[in-house]
MIMI-781018 format. One record per residue: residue in one letter; x, y, z of N, C-alpha, C in turn. Coordinates in steps of 0.001 Angstrom, whole numbers, plus 500000, padded with zeros to 6 digits. Layout:
N
AXYZXYZXYZ...
***
This chain:
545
X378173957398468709377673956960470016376219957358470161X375593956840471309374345956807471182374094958417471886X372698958965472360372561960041473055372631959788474232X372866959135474921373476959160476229375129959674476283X375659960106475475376929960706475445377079961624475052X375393962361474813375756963305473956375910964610474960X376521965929474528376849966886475664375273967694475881X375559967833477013374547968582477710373979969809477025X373459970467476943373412971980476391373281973116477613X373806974224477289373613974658478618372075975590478499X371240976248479870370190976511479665370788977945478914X369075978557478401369278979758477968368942981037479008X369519982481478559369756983151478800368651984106479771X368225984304480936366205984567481094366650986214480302X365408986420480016365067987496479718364538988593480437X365093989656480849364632990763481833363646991359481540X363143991932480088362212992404479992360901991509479603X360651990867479681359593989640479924358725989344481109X357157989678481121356766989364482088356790987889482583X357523988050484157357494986536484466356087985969484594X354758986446484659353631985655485002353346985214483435X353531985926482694353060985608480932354195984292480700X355311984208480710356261983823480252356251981935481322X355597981723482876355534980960483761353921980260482811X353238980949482500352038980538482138352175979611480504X352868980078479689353743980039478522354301978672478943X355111978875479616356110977598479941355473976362480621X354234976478481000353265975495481452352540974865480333X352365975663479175351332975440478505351917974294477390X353400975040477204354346973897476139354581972938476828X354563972881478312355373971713478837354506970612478630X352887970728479017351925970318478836352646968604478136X352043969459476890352330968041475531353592967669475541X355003968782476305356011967790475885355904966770476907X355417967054478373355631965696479300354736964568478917X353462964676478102352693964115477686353316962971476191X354170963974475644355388963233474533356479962479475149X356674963014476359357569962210476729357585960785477283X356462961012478053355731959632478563355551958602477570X354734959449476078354431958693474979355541957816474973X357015958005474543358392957820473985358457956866474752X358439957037476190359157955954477439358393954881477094X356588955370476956355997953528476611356308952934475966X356713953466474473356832952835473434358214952242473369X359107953057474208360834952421474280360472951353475051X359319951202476560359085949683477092358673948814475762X358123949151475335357725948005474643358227947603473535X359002948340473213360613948193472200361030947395473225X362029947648474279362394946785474770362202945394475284X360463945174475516360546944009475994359874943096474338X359960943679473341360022942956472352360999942466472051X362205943532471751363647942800472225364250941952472536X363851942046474296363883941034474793363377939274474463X361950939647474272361331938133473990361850937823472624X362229938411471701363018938294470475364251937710470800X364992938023471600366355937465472069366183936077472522X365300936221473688364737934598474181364814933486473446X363989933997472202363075932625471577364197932560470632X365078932853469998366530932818469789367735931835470251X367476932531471433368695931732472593368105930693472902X366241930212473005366221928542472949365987927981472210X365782928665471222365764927622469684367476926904469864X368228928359469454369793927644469542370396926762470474X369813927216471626370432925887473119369951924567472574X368590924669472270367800922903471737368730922479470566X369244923265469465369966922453468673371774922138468886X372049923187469752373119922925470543373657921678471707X372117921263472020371909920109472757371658918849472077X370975919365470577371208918023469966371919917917469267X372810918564468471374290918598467832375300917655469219X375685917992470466375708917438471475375643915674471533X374598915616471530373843914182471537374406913437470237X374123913802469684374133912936468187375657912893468318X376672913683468329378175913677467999378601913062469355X377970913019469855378107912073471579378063910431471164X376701910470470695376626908868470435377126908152468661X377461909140468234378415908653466999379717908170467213X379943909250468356381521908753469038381525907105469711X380411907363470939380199906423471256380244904719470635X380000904944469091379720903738468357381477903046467970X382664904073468417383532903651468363384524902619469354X385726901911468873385822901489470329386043902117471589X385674901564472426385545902283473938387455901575474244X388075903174475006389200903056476099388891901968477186X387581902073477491387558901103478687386746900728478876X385781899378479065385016899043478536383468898576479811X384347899400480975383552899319482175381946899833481878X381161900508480496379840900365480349379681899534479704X380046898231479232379561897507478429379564896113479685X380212896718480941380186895619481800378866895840482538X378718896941483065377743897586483830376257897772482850X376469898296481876375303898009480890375529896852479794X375120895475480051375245894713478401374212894703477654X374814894868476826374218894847475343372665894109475704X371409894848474901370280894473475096370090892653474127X369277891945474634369203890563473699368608891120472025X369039890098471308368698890527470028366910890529469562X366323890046470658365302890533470225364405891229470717X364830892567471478364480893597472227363998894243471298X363255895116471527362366896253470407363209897299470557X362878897858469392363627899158468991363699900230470581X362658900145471250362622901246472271363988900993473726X363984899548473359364654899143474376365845899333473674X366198898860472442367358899247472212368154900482472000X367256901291471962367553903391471514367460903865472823X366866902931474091367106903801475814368530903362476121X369206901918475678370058901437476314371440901748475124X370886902384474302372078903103473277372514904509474447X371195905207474537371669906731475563372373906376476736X371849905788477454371894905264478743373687905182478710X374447904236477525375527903537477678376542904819477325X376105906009476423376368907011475685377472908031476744X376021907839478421376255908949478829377122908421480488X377268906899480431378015906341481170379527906158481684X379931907222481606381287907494481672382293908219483001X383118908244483528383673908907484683382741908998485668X382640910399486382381899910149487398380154909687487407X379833909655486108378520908871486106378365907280486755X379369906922487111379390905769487549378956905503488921X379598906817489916379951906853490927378130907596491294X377403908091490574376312908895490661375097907595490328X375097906909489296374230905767488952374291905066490474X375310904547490900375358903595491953374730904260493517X374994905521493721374447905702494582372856906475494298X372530906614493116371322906560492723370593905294493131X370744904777492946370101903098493192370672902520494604X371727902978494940371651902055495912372391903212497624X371998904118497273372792905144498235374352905208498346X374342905747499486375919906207499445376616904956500547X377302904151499856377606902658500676379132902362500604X380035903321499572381565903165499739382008904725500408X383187904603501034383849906484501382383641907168500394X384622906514499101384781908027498255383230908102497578X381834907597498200381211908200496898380955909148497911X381190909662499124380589910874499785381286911774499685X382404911979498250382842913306497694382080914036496580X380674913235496519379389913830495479378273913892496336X377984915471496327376711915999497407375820915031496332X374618915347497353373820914432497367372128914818496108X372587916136496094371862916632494796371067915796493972X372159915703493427371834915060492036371671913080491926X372838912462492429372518911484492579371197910575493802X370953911442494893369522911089495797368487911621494979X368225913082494687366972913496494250366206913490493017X367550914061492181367228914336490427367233912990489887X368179912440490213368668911014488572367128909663489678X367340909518490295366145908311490884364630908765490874X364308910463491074363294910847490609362576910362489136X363800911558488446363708911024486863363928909727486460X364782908967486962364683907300486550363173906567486864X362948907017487921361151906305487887360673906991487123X360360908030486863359488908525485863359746908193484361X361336908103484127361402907143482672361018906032482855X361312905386483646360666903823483788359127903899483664X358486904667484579357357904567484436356858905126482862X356811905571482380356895906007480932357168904405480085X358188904379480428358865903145479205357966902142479586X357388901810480633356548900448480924355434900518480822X355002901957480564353281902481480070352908902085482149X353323902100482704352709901931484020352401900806484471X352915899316484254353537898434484763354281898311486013X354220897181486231354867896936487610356532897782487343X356937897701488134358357898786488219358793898532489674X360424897442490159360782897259490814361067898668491667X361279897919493374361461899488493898362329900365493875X363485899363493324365159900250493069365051900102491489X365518901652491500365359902218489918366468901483489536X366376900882488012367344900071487246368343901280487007X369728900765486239370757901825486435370312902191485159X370020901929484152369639902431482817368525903759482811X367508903358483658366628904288483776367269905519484942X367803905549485520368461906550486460369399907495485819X369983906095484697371102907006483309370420908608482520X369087907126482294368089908102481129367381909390481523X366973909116482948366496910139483751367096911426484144X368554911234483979369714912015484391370003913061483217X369830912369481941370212912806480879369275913994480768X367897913188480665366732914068479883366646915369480914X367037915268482270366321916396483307367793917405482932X368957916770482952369972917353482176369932918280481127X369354918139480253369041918636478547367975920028478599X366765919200479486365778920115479717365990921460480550X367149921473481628367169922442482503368830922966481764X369307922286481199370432923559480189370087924185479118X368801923558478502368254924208477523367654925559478197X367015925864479357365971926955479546367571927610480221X368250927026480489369571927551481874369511929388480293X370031929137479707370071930401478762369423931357478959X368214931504479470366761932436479803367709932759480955X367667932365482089368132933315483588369859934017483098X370213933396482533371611933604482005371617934963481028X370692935081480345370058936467479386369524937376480149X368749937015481581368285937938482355368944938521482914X370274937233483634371160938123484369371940938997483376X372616938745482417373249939951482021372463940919481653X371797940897481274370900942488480994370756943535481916X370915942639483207370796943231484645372170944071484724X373061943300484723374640943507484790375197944062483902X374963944584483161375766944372481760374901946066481199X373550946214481414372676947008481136372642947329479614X373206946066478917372878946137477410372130945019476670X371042945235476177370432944149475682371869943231474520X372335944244473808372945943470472848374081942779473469X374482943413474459375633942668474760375269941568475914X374171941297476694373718940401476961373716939377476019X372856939375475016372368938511473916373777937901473456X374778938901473151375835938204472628376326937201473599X376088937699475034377433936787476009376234935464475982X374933935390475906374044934087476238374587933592475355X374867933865473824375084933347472931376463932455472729X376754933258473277378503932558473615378344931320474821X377626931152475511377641930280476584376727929334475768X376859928757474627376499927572473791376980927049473182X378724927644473388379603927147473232380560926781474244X380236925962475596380900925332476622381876924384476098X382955924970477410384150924009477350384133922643477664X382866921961477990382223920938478461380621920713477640X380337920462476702379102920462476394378814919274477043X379300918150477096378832916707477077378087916769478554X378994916913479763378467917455480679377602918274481319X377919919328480541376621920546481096375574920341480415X375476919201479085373816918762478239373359917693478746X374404916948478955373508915240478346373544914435480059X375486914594479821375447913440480887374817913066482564X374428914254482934373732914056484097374526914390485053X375717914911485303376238915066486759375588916183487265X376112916979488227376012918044489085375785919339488198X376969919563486913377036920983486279375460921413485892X374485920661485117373679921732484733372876922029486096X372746921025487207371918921951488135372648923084488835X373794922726488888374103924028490192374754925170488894X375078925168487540375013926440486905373375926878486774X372462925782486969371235926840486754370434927490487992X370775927097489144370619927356490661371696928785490774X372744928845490115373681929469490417373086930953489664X372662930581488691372398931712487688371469932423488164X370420931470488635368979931956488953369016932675490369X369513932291491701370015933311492623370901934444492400X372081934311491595372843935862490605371876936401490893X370432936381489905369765937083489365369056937955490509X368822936672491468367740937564492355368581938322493428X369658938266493647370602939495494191370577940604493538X370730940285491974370635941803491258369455942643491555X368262941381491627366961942437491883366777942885493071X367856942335494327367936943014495577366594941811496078X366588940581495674365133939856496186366326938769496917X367113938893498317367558938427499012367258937019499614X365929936796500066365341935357500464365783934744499132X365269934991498227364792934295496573366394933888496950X367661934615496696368605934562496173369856932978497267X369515933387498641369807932630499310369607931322499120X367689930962499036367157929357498732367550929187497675X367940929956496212368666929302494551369895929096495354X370652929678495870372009929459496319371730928063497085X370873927543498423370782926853499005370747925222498065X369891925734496915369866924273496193370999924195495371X371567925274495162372949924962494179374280923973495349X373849924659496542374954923884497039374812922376497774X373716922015497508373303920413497187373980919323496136X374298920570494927374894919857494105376363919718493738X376776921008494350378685920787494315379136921487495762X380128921433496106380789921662497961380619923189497124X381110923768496357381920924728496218380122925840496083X379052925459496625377823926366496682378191927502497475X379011926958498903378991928061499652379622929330499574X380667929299498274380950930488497559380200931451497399X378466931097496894377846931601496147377699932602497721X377497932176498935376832933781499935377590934655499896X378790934835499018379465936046498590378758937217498318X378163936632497387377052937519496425376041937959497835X375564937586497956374840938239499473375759939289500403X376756938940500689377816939456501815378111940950500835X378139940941499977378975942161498983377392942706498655X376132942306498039375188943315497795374820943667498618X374443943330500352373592943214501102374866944409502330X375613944181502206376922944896503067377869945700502535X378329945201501335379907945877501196379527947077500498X378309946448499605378275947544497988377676949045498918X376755948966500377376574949931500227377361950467501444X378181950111501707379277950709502029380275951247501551X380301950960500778381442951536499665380529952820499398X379204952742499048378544954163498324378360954752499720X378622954697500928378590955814501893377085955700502827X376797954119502449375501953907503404375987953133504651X375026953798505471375103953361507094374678951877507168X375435950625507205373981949094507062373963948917508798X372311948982508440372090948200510245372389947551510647X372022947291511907372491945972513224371746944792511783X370265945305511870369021944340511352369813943553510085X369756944759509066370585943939508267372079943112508158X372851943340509084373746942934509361373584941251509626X372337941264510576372234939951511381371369939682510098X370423939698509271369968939133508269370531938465507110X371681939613506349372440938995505827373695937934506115X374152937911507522374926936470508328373450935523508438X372443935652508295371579934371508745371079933701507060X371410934828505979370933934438505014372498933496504171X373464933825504793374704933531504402374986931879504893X374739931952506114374711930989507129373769929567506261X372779930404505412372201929361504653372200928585503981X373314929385502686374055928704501500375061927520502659X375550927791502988376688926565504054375723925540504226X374465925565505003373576924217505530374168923124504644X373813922880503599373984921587502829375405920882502593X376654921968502701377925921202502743378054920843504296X377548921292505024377434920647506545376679919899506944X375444920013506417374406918798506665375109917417505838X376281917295504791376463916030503846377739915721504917X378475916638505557379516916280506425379081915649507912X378059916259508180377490915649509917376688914184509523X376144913846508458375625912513507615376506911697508037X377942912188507323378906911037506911379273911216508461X379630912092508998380357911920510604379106910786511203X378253911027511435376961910165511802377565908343511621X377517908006510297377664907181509889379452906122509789X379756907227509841381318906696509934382224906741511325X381550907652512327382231908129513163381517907923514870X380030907805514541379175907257515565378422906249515859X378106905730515002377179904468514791378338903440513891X378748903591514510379976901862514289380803901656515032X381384900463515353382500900171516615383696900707516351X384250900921514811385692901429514482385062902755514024X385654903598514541385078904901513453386437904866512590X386122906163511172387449906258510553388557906878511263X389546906700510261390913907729510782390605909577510699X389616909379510014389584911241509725388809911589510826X387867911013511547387296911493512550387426912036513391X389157911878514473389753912614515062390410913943514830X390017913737513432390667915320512723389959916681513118X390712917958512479389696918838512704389608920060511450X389300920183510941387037920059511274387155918519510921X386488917847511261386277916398510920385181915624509294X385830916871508121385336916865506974385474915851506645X384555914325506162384669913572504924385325913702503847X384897915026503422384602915475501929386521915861501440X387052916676502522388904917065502741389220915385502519X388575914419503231389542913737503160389229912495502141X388390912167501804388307911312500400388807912146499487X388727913677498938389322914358498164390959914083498101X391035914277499684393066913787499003393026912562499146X392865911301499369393052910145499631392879909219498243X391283909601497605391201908959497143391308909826495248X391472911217495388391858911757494224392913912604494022X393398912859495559394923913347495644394802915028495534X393378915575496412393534916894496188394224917655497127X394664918667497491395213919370498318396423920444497468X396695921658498010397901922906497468398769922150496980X398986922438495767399767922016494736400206920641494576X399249919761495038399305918066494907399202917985493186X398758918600492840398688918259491105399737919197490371X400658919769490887401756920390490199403053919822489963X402499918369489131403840917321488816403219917385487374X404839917293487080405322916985485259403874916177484754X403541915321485138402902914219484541401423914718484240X401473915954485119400118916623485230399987917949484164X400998917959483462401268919449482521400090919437481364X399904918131480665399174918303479700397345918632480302X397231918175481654395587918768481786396002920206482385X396780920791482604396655921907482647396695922894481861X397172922297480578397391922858479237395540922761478348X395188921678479457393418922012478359393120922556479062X393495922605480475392301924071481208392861925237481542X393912925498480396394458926649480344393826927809479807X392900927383478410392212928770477951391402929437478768X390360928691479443389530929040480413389524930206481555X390495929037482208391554930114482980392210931308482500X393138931740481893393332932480481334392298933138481104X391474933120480614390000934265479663389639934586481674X389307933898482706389051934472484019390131935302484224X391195935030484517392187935512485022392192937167484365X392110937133483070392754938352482447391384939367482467X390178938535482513389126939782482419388661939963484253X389188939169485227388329939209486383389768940841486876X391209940347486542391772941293486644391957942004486124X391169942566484903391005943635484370389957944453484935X389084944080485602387613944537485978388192945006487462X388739944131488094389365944678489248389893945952489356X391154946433488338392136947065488335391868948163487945X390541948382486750390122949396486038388677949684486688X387989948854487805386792949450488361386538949168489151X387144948609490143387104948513491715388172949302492577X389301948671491993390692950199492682389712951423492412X389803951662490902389491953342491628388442953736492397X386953953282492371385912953279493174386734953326495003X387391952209495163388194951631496588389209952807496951X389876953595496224390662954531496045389755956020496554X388722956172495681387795957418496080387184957145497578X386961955849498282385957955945499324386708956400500044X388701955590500125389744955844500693389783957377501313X390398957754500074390300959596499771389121960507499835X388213960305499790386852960823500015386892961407501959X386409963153501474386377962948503165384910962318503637X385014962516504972383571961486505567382705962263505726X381363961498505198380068961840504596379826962381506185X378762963225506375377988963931507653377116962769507136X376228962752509249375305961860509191374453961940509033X374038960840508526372925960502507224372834960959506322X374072961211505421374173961314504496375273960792503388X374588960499502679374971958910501869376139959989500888X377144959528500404378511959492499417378141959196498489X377992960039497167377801959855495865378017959348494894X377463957772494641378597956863494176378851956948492771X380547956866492475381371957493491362381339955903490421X382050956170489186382770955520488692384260955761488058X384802954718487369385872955136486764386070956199485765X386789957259486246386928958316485562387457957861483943X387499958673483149387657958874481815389225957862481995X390126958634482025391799957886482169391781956927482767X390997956161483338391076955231483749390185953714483029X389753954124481688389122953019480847389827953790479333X391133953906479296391521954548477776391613953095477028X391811952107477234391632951169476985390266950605475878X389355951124476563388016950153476462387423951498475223X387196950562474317386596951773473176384949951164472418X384035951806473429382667951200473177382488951767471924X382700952736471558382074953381470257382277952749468991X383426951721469089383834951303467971383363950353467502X382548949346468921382078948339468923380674947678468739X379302948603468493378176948414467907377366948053469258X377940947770470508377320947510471532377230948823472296X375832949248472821375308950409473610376163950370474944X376808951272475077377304951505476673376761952037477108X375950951159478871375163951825479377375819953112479931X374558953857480973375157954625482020375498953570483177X376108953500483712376639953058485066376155953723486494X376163955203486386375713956061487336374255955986487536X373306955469486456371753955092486561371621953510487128X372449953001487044372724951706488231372702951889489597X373568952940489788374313953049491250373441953781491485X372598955064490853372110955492491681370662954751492207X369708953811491018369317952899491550370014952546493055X370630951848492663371193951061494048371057951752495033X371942953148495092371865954061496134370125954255496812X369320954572495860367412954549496263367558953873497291X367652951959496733367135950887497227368193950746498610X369176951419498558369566950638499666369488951975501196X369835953083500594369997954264501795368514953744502583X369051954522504074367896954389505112367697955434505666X368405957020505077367846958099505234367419959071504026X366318959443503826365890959824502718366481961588502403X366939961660501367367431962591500805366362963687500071X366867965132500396366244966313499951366314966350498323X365392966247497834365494966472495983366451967839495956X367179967850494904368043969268494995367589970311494476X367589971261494625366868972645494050367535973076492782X367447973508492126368003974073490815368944975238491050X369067975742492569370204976305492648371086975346492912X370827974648494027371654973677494612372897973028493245X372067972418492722372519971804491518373552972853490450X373360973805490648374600974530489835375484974960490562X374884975172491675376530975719492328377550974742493160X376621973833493496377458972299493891378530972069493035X379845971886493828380833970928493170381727970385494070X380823969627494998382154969264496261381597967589495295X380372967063494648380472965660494765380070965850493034X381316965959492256380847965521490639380842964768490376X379841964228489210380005962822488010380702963258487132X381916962176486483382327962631485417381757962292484601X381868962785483330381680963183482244381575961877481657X382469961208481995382641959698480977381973958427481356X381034959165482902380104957824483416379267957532482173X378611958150481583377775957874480664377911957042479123X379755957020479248379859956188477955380911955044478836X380423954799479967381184953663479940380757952141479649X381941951691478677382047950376478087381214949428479204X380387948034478612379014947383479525380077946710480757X381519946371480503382110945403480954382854945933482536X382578947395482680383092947947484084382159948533485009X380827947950484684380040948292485751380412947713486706X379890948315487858380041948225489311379828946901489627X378286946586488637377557945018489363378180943628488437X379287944110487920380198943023487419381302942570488269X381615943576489386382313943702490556381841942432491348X381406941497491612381080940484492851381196939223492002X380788939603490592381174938157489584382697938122489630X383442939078489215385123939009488687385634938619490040X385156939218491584386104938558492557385557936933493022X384505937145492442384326935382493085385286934465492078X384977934929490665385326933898489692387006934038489774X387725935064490279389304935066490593389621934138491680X388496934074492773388654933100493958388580931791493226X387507931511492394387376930128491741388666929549491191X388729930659490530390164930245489399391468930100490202X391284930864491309392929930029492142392630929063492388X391756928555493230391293927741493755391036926294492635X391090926575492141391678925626490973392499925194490179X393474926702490361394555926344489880395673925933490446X395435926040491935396380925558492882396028923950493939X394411924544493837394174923327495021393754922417494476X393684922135493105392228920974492456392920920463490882X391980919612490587392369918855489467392044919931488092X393157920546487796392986921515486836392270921630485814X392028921075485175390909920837483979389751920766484258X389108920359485793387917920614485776387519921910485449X388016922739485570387902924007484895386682924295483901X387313923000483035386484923240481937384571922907482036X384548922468483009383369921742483128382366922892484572X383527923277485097383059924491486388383117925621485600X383608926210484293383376928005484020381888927888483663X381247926915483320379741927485482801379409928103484193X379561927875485369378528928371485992378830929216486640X380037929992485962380751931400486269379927932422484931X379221932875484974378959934275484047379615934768483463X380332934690484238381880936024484047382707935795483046X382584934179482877382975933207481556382612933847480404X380812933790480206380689934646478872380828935801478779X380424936602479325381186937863479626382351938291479713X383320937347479759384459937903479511384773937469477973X384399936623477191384247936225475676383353937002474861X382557937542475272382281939050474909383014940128474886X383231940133476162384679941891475929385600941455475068X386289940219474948387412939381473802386533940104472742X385332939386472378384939939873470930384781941417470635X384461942108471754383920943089471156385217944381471914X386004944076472294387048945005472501388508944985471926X388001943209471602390098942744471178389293941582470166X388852942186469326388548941334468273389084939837468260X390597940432467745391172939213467019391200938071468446X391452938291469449391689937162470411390008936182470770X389186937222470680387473936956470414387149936016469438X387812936566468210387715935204467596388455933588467697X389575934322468388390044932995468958389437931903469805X388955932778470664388096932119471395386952931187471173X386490931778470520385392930987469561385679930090468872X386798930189468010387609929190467124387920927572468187X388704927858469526389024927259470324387570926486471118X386745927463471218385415926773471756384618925935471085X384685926218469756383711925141468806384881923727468784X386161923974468401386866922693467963386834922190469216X387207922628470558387850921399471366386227921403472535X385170922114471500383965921481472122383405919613471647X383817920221469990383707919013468991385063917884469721X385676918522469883386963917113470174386899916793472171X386014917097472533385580916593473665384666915811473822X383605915758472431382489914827472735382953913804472383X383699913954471343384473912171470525385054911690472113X386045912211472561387411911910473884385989911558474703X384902912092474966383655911375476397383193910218475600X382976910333474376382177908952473932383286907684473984X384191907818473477385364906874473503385580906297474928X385255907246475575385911907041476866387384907120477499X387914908630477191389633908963477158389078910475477750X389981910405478517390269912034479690389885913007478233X389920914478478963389740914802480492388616914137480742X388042913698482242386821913594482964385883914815482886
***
């Protein structure tokens, strides 16, 4: 193990017959060069580290770019086979035979990436939202991203030519794709940042980015243009700025993620738990101020699934002589009710026989959440939740010393064996503790400190495994909320296409690899093949969606 585990030494013995002014003068004089060595060490470990780092980077996007074009190419090889259904060859036909190569290699991609809900996203790209069910797709991606980028491919492809005012569906395709490719390729960078944050191991960061290039959905989260790569990279990029405690930042990434799927407003979790719970749990007082800041910053992530619901109420429910049938409902959601109507969602509407085999592909997924979000729970939130319980109450203004899982309570988890650095955990929290207390604490005296023992650290904070830190705590309960919530209320297999923009995903295919080997490699085994046997099933045009 590394020296962060290593045992303390205890001090030495003073000496009585020793003058203390010779011996104080002495001890100044060595300290001199060692604090002067020590400083040396810390620069040079920064700059170890952030070599590291940019070493890891340029790594993780070399590999995403060829991961994206491995992707592509096995996308449109498939593609060249017969199509299940032949609704892009109706919607896109075949270019005339004597189109130039450029026209014919845009309207090869274009047709490639035309499949399931790309249909429903092209059309209201070009022509807005004009049937019910397309107002079960926020407005993200099909208003802003794909008609943006479709003029700008157009404009490109025509060298700056006239260019009708409604973007053709080909160019809205192409536009979709490329802004697609470009923002999952860099998505890896915030995804490397955040775990390093979380995780407090470079290597085991690096490994989990690395693993998230192998999605249960490549076709989707690279090429095809829906919703997944923006709101996993909106999603990632606010994570991040919660970790750094940069709250505004974290809210507006959250705000644009939930433009692109209903399920954004999950994300003010992450606000509600750093901004409130976490330092309550460590024994901090949170203000009125912050109280009302974090409900106004929460209040934020929601705007956009309410602003796409008061649209459609607008339009369906006020400004026409018949309004719909859902209008009298309550809450008077669109979004509830094209979901069951027109795809049959609602508690256990998809728990028929006929439905066994998509739950059987979005079974691994699940499973890998399920078993690591409740492992993280059970082994580092109970007991933390257990001590605040049992803990007597802190005097005021004064903050509770925040613990972790004692030794017996991670016999399980064996970092030493595994080549990955286990951080400290307690140099987290007590971070945290700095940034968040609002009464400032007495440095302790060197008596203080030895004869204290009403608030100990154990012994085993310092080698605990990367996967039970504290700040993995707000990923494992959201992504347990996700995963019911999918496994009961929703079309099960999307699964596969929603864990990218759970973290907790690679991170938990990390602890597989690096705690339970053999199932780690399973995982991997399972992620490359039925990554490869998903692009053939999208190009063909055969489920899952």
């Amino acid at each position: 193990m590394t020296s962060e585990c290593s045992q303390i030494q205890p001090p030495e013995p003073r000496s009585l017959g020793v003058d203390r002014s010779l011996q104080s003068s002495r001890s100044e004089t060595e300290a001199q060069p060692s604090a002067l060595s020590n400083k040396r060490e810390r620069g040079h470990g920064s700059v170890t580290h952030q070599r590291n780092h940019s070493h890891h980077r340029r790594i993780l996007l070399a590999s995403s770019a060829a991961a994206t074009l491995l992707t592509l190419t096995l996308t449109l090889l498939a593609a060249r086979l017969p199509l299940f259904d032949a609704s892009p060859q109706v919607l896109l036909p075949d270019p005339p035979p004597e189109s130039d190569l450029f026209s014919r290699i845009s309207h090869t991609l274009a047709s490639a990436v035309l499949r399931w809900d790309a249909f429903h996203f092209a059309h209201v790209a070009a022509d807005n939202y004009v049937y019910e069910h397309e107002w079960a797709f926020f407005p993200g991606m099909p208003l802003h991203v794909m008609p943006g980028a479709g003029r700008l491919v157009g404009f490109l492809k025509y060298l700056g030519a006239y260019y009708p005012p409604r973007p053709r569906t080909e160019d809205v395709l192409l536009g979709g794709l490329v802004a697609s490719a470009a923002l999952t390729w860099w998505s890896v960078v915030p995804l490397y940042d955040l775990s390093v944050e979380v995780l407090g191991s470079s290597d085991a960061a690096f490994l989990a980015a690395a693993l998230s290039l192998l999605p249960s959905s490549p076709v989707t989260l690279r090429i095809a243009g829906p919703s997944e790569p923006f709101f996993t990279f909106f999603s990632y990029t606010g994570m991040l700025s919660c970790i750094r405690r940069r709250w505004l930042s974290a809210a507006l990434h959250f705000f644009v993620a939930g433009t692109f799927r209903s399920t954004g407003f999950f994300l003010s979790g992450f606000l509600i738990w750093g901004m409130l719970v976490e330092p309550i749990i460590n024994g901090h007082r949170v203000s009125l101020t912050m109280i009302l800041y974090a409900t106004a910053l929460s209040a934020l992530t929601i705007v956009p699934f309410m602003h796409h619901q008061y649209a459609a109420y607008q339009l369906f429910c006020t400004h026409t002589r018949e309004p719909a049938s859902w209008c009298g409902a309550f809450p008077p959601f669109v979004y509830t009710y094209v979901q069951a109507k027109y795809w049959n969602v609602g508690f256990l509407r998809y728990w028929t026989v006929q439905q066994l085999p998509n739950f059987l592909l979005g079974a691994p997924p699940l499973a890998l959440l399920f078993a690591f979000s409740l492992y993280h729970i059970r082994q580092a939130l109970l007991p933390r939740l257990r001590e605040v319980v049992s803990a007597p109450v802190a005097s005021s203004g004064t903050a509770r010393t925040p613990t972790t899982p004692s030794a017996g309570s991670i016999h399980k988890s064996e970092p030493a064996r595994t080549g990955i650095q286990a951080p400290s955990d307690a140099a987290h929290d007590r971070r945290h503790s700095r940034s968040t207390s609002t009464t400032p604490t007495a440095t302790p005296t060197p008596a203080s400190t030895s004869t204290s023992t009403s608030t100990p650290i154990p012994a085993a904070t310092s080698c605990l495994t990367p996967f039970l830190r504290s700040s993995i705590t707000p990923h494992a309960i959201h992504a347990l909320a996700m995963s019911l919530l999918l496994l009961f209320a929703s079309h099960t297999q999307i699964v596969l296409r929603q864990a990218a923009s759970m973290p907790l995903t690679y991170w938990a295919a990390a602890w597989l690899l690096v705690e339970r080997p053999r199932m780690g490699r399973l995982w991997v085994g399972w992620s490359v093949v039925w990554g490869a046997v998903s692009c053939v099933l999208w190009g063909v045009f055969l489920p899952p969606a």
